[in-house]
C-alpha positions, -999 to 999 in steps of 0.1 A, spaced: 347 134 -398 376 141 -375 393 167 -404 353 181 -406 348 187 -368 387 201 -364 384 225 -391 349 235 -375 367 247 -342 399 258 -355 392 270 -391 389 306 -382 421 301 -364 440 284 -396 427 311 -420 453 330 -437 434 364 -441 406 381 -426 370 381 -444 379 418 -451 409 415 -465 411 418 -501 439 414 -527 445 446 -546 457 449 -581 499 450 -579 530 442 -606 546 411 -593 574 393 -607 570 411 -645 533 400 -640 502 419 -631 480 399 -601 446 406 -596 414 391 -588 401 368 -595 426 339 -588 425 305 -599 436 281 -574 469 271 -565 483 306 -590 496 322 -552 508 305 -523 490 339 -504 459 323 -516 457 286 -524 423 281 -532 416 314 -551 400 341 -544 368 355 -560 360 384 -583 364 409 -552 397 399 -540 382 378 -514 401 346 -504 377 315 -506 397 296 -484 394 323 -455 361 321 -459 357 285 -465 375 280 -427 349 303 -410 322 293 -429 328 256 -423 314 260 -388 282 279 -394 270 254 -415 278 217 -393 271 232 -357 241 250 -374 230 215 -391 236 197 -357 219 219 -336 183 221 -353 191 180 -358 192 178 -316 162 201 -312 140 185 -337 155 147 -326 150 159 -287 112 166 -289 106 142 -324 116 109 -305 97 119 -269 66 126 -283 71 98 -307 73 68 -278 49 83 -258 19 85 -290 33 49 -303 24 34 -267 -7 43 -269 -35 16 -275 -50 35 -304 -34 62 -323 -60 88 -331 -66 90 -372 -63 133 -373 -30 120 -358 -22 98 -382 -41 125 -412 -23 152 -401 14 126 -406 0 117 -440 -6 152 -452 26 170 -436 49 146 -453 39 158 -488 46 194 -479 80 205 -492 96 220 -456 120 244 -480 90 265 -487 75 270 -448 113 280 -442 117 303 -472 80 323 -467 93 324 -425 126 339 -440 121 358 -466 105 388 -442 138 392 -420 161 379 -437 173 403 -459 170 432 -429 202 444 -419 188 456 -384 191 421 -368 221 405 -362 237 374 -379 236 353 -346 195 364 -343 188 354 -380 208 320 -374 187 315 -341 159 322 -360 165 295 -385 174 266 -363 139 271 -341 117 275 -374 132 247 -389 133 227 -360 95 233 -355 85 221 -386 111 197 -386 93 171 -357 62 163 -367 80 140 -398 103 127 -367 74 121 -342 58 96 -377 86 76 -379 95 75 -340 56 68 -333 55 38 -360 92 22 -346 77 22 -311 45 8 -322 64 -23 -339 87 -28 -311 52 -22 -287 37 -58 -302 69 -81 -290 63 -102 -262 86 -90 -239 70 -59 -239 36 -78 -228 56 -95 -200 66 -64 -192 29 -53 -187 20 -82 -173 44 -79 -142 31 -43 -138 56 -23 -159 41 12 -165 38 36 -195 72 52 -184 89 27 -173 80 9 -211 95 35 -224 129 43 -212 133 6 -200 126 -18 -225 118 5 -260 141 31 -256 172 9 -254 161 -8 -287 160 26 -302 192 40 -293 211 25 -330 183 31 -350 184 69 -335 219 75 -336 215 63 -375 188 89 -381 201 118 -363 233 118 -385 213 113 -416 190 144 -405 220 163 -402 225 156 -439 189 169 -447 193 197 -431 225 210 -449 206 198 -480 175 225 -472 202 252 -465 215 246 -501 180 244 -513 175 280 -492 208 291 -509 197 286 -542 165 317 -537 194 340 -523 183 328 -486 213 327 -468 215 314 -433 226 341 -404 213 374 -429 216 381 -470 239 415 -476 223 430 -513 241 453 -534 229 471 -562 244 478 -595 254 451 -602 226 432 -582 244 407 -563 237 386 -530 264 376 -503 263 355 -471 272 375 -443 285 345 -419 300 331 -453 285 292 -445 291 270 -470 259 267 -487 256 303 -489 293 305 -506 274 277 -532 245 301 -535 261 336 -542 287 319 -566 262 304 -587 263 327 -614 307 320 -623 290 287 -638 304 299 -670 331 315 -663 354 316 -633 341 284 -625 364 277 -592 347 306 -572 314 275 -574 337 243 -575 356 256 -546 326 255 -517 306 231 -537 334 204 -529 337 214 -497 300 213 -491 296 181 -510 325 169 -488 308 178 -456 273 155 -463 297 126 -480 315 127 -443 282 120 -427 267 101 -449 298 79 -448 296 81 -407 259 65 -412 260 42 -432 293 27 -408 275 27 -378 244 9 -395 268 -18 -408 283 -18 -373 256 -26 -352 237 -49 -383 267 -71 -375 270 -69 -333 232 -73 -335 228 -103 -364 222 -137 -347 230 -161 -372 260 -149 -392 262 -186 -409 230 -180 -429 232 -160 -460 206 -140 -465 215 -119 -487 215 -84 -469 250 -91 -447 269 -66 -432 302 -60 -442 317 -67 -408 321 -94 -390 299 -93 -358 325 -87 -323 315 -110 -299 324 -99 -263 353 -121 -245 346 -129 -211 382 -149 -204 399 -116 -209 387 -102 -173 413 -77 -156 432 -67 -191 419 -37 -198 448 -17 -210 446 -44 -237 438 -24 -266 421 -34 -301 439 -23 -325 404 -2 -334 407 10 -298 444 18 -304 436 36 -336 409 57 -322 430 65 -291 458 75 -316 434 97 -336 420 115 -305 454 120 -294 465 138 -323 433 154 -329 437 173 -296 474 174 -302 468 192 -336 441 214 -318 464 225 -292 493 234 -315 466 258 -341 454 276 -304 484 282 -292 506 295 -325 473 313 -332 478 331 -301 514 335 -305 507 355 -338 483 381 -327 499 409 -335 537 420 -348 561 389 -343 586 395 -320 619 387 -325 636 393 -297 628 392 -260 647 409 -227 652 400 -191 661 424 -166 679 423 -131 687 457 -120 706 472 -90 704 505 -79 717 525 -47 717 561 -37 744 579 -13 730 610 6 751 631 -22 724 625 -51 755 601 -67 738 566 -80 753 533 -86 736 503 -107 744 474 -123 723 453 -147 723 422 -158 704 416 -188 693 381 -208 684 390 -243 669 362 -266 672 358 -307 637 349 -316 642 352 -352 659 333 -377 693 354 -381 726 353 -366 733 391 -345 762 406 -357 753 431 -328 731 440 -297 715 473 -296 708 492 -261 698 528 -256 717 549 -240 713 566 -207 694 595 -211 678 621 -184 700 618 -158 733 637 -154 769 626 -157 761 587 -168 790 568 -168 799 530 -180 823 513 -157 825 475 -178 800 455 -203 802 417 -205 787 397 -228 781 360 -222 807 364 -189 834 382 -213 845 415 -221 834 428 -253 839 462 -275 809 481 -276 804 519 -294 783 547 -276 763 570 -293 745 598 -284 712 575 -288 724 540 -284 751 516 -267 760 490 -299 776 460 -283 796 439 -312 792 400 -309 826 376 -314 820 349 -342 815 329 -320 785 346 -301 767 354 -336 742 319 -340 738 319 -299 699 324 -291 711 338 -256 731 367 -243 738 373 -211 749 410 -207 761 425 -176 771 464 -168 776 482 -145 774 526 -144 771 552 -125 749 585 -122 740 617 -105 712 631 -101 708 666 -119 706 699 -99 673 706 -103 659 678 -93 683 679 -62 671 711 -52 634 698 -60 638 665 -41 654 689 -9 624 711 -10 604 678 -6 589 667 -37 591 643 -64 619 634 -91 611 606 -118 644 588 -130 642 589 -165 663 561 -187 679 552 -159 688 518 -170 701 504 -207 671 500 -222 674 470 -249 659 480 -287 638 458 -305 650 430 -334 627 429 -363 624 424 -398 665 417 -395 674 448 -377 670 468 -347 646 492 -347 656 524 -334 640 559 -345 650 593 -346 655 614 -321 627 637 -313 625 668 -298 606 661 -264 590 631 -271 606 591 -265 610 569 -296 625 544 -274 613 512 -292 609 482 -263 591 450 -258 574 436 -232 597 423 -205 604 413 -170 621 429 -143 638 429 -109 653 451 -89 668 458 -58 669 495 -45 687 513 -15 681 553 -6 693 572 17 670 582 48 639 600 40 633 593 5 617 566 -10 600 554 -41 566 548 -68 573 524 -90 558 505 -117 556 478 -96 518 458 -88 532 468 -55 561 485 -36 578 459 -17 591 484 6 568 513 3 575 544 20 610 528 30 640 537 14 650 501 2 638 467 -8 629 443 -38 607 449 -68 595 428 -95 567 435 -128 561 412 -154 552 426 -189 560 461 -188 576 481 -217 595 498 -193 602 500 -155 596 537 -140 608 548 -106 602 581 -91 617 593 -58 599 607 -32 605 627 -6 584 648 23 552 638 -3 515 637 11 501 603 -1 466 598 -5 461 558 -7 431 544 -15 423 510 -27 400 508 -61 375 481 -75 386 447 -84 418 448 -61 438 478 -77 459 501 -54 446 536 -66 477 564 -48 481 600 -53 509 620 -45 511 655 -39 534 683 -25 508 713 -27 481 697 6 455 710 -16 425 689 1 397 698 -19 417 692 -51 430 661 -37 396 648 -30 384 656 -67 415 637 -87 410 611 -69 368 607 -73 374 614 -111 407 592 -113 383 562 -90 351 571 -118 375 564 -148 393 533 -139 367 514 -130 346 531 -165 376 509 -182 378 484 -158 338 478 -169 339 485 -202 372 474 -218 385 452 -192 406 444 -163 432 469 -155 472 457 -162 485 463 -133 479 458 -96 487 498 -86 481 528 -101 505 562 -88 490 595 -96 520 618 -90 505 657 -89 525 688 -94 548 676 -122 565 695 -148 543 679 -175 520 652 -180 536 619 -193 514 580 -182 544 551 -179 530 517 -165 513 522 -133 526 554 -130 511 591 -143 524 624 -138 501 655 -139 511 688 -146 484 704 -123 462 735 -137 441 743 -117 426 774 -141 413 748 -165 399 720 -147 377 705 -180 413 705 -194 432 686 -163 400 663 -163 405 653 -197 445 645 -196 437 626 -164 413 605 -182 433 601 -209 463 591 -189 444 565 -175 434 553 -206 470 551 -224 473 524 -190 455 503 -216 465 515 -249 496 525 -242 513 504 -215 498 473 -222 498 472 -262 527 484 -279 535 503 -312 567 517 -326 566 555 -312 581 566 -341 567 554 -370 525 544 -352 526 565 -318 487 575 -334 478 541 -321 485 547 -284 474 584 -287 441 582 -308 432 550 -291 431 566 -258 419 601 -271 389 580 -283 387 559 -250 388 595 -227 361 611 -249 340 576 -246 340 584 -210 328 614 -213 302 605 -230 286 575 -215 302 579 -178 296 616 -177 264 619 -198 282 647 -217 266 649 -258 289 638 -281 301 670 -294 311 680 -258 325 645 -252 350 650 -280 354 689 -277 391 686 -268 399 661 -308 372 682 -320 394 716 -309 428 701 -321 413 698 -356 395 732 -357 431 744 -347 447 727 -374 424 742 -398 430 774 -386 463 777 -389 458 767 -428 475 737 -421 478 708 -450 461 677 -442 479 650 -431 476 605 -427 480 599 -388 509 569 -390 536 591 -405 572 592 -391 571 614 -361 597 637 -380 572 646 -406 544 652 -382 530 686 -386 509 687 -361 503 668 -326 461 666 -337 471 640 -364 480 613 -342 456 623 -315 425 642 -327 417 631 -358 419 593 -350 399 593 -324 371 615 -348 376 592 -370 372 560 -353 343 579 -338 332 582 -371 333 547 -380 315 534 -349 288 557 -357 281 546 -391 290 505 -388 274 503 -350 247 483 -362 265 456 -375 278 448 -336 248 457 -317 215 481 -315 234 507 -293 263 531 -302 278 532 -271 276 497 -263 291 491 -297 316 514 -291 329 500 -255 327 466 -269 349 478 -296 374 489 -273 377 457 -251 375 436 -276 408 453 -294 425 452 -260 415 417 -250 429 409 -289 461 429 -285 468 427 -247 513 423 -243 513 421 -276 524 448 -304 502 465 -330 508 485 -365 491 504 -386 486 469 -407 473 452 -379 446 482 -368 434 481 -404 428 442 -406 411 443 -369 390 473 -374 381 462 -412 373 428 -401 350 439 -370 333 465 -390 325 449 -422 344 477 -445 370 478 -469 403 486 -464 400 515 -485 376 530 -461 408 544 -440 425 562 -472 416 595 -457 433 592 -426 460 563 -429 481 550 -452 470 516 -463 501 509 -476 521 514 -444 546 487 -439 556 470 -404 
């Protein structure tokens, strides 16, 4: 019972691939593999997998859980009502015969067919949802479930009703109530417990019997040609039921669930027939006489000379104490390296602790100290940093590694520090450096004109370890491959008079001064921009975000309207995906181009085309979510970031702005048209940023496409497309919050929440994209 009820709450957890996932046809090893597979032929899939490529013990974990809480919970309903109405008819003087006619007649009727002529009329209609179908079974089964309970509960309480300590009971005024819960009840409570568990058993037997007439509990999926019936919550009778006809051939796609099914009532039934022996033998007065019906135990008399030693322990008490301690041991361990998974593994991990200061010459100098940790498996040979880009005249002054000097080679991308022997199997580097910088002309003049200036790579970024190297892409033409992880930062700042900072901070230490301390946990990167002579507007949005906008141009009216529309969309996504980040969001106007970093975005103002502006601002604040707080490789799946929040903007347009869909998606709609235009080939979204042809691939067309998808598959989540459609969205950024998604990943979450094959993205994606 204790392997049943942990695979209950943490099969879906243990499963090794999704219920969509399906193995495809490949040449392995000089060897063809393809479905179905036998048990035990692939460690991928241990138990097989059916003819569709389906594992059986993916769905055997998910299923697992449908059918015992299912089971349970019409046993408690039908138990709950059965035994009160039970006592209270079996304490009455006379039990009425229609009563007792009604017992008689009911228990000849076969309770499989009231449930399969209730069934049959919904349950094969795809327009209500798995959770109402399996609601809809545990009441009507529960229903017709009591009356059988109330019979046996009513003729119990009758029996015990005609012992004389109930008449002494009466006779010293004991009333109805009291009878009950007082003196019967308490001589029920074993023979109860006893019938509950063996009710759970009939009702998993019923579910099979259901099974067997393609009545599967929580909705029937039927396809056509050939005509076939599958569970759609996968419980285990249903597994039974839709594998029926491999009896004669591919026999383990039926021996699989059946053993697990027939494993599931043995438990129980093994669980009764315990506790019956158990409490025969606390409960049996005269052990000495044989009488031919003795329990297998011994009966445990209670030790009253023991008073005061309670920590002693049975060594029952010890065993059970040891099995619950593992149990929630084992429980703890599945949660936790579940969570730990979500997403692309992470092999390495940076801390930073940065110093910068500022003379009143524009001339910088920082130091950093950096802890990078080896979360793989492999010795480094090397660290990889990037190198200081977008400010002018960067200089390194010294790099330690591990408090000693080290030889390290700059390129025009990176900063490749080589490890001594002795370094390579350390999981820890401690890296210090310290440089220098100036700030470029332009944005000397721009800062002494009173403005804004964002300090772009102005620290040494560390590159991400994976699959045994570090990932760095190529360098592209106005757009940042930098490849980071999520980390944690400090930093200490001094300015000269009069200028001062935005950060990515939850919230400037020393805002509007020109020094102080700043911290952020889980950020990809750490922006700054310096300010100086700029208007802020600061406002505070919902749920305890700081909501400021900066701006040189005093534009009130234009002011007033980015920050209404900025105010609308974050708390749209604050609603409808979930809670925002960070603690502060900057909105920086009058910027050379449009770029979102964490907590920061900068707006290239155009104030000709204010549907456009609208749009980027929206979609700025969306890439808060889907770009700051879930990461992808830039290079090789920046469509995730992009199309994600390309989809997320035009949502808001849609629902938040009551704009149709077709003027709610104008602007992916317009990239695509332009594409086609133009005569353009088409093109799969997650290719190398080198091979991109056009900017709508990665944008437009996912977020048409996912669009597309909701559209037609809404119904499986929900009754309305927009609901189904926002809950999309959160529930893809509560799953992928800090932590990194590919192309690989998308595909299993998507085809796993839609109920589609993975083929259905071979028009727009590359299925066989690699991490």
């Amino acid at each position: 019972m204790a392997i049943l009820l942990f695979v209950c709450i943490f099969g879906p957890m243990l499963a090794p691939h999704s219920l969509t996932t399906t193995l495809e046809v490949e040449y392995k090893d000089g060897k063809v593999v393809a479905p179905p597979l036998t048990p035990f032929e692939s460690l991928d899939y241990p138990l097989g997998t059916d003819k569709w490529g389906y594992d059986l013990l993916s769905m055997i974990l998910n299923g697992l859980r449908y059918t015992v809480f299912i089971a349970v919970a019409v046993t408690i309903i039908k138990m709950l009502f059965g035994t009160i109405i039970g006592m209270y008819i079996g304490t009455w003087r006379k039990v009425p015969s229609f009563i007792v006619a009604f017992e008689n007649a009911w228990s000849y009727v076969p309770l499989f067919l009231i449930l399969y002529f209730f069934l049959t009329p919904i349950n094969y209609a795809t327009l209500l949802e798995p959770n109402t179908l399996v609601a809809s079974f545990i009441i009507i089964a529960s229903m017709i479930s009591i009356p059988s309970i109330v019979s046996s509960i009513r003729q119990k309480t009758g029996e015990i009703k005609q012992l004389a300590y109930i008449e002494a009971a009466k006779t010293l005024g004991a009333k109805r109530n009291r009878l009950i819960w007082n003196h019967i009840f308490p001589q029920l409570k074993e023979s109860l417990l006893v019938m509950f568990i063996l009710e759970i058993v009939y009702v998993i037997t019923i579910m099979g019997q259901l099974a067997l007439v393609n009545i599967f509990i929580g909705g029937t999926i039927v396809r056509y040609d050939p005509l076939i019936y599958l569970s759609v919550t996968k419980e285990l009778s249903g597994l039974v039921g839709q594998a029926r006809g491999n009896v004669y051939g591919n026999t383990h796609i039926l021996i699989v669930p059946l053993i697990i099914l027939l494993f599931t009532t043995i438990a129980f039934s093994m669980l009764a027939s315990g506790l019956k022996n158990k409490f025969q033998s606390d409960y049996q007065r005269t052990p000495w006489i044989k009488t031919g019906h003795e329990p297998k135990m011994y009966p445990k008399r209670k030790q009253y000379d023991n008073a005061g030693k309670f920590y002693q322990l049975s060594p029952n008490q010890l065993a059970f104490l040891a099995l619950s301690i593992t149990f929630v041991a084992a429980g703890c361990y599945v949660y936790f390296t579940n969570e730990s998974n979500i997403g692309v593994k992470q092999e390495s991990h940076a801390t930073y602790d940065l110093s910068l200061d500022m003379n009143n010459s524009g001339a910088f100098t920082a130091s950093g100290d950096l802890e990078i940790k080896n979360l793989s498996n492999d010795d480094w040979d090397s660290i990889v940093l990037y190198q200081l880009k977008g400010i002018s005249g960067a200089e390194i002054d010294r790099i330690t590694i591990n408090k000693k000097e080290v030889d390290y080679v700059v390129s025009e991308e990176t900063i490749k520090i080589k490890l001594p022997e002795e370094m390579k199997s350390k999981g820890k580097h401690q890296i210090s450096m310290s440089y220098s910088f100036n700030l470029p002309e332009e944005g000397k003049t721009l800062l002494a004109e009173g403005g804004t200036l964002r300090l772009t790579e102005w620290y040494p970024k560390a590159a991400v370890y994976q699959a045994g190297e570090w990932k760095i892409g190529e360098e592209i033409e106005g757009i940042n491959t930098h490849y980071t992880n999520f980390s944690d930062f400090g930093i200490s700042y001094q300015l000269p008079e009069g200028y001062s900072i935005a950060s990515s901070a939850d919230k400037d230490a020393a805002s509007g001064q020109s020094s102080g301390n700043l911290k952020m946990k889980d950020v990809r990167e750490f922006s700054i921009v310096l300010l100086k002579d700029m208007e802020v507007i600061e406002k505070q949005a919902r749920e305890g975000v700081g909501l400021r906008l900066f701006s040189g141009s005093g534009d009130e009216d234009h002011l007033e309207r980015t920050w209404q529309l900025a105010n609308r969309a974050l708390q749209f996504f604050q609603e409808e995906v979930g809670e925002y980040p960070f603690k502060q969001l900057d909105i920086i106007l009058d910027q050379p181009s449009t770029q979102s970093y964490p907590g920061i975005i900068t707006m290239a103002v155009n104030k000709e085309d204010d549907k456009a502006f609208d749009y980027e601002l929206v979609q700025m604040i969306a890439q808060q979510y889907f770009k700051a707080a879930i990461a992808s490789d830039p290079y090789n799946h920046a469509w995730i970031s992009e199309g994600m929040s390309a989809f997320a903007a035009s949502l808001y347009l849609k629902i938040a702005e009551n704009q149709s869909e077709s003027q709610a998606f104008a602007v992916p709609i317009a990239q695509m048209k332009k594409i086609e235009i133009e005569g353009l080939r088409s093109q799969r979204a997650n290719v190398p940023l080198d091979e991109l042809i056009d900017i709508g691939f990665i944008s437009g067309q996912p977020a048409l496409q996912i669009n597309q998808m909701v559209n037609e598959h809404f119904h499986l989540q929900g009754y309305e497309v927009n609901e189904v459609s926002s809950k999309y969205l959160a529930d893809f950024y509560k799953q992928y919050q800090f932590s990194e998604v590919d192309t690989k990943e998308y595909i299993q979450f998507t085809s796993s929440y839609f109920s589609v094959p993975r083929g259905s993205f071979n028009n727009w994606l590359s299925t066989k994209a690699s991490r």
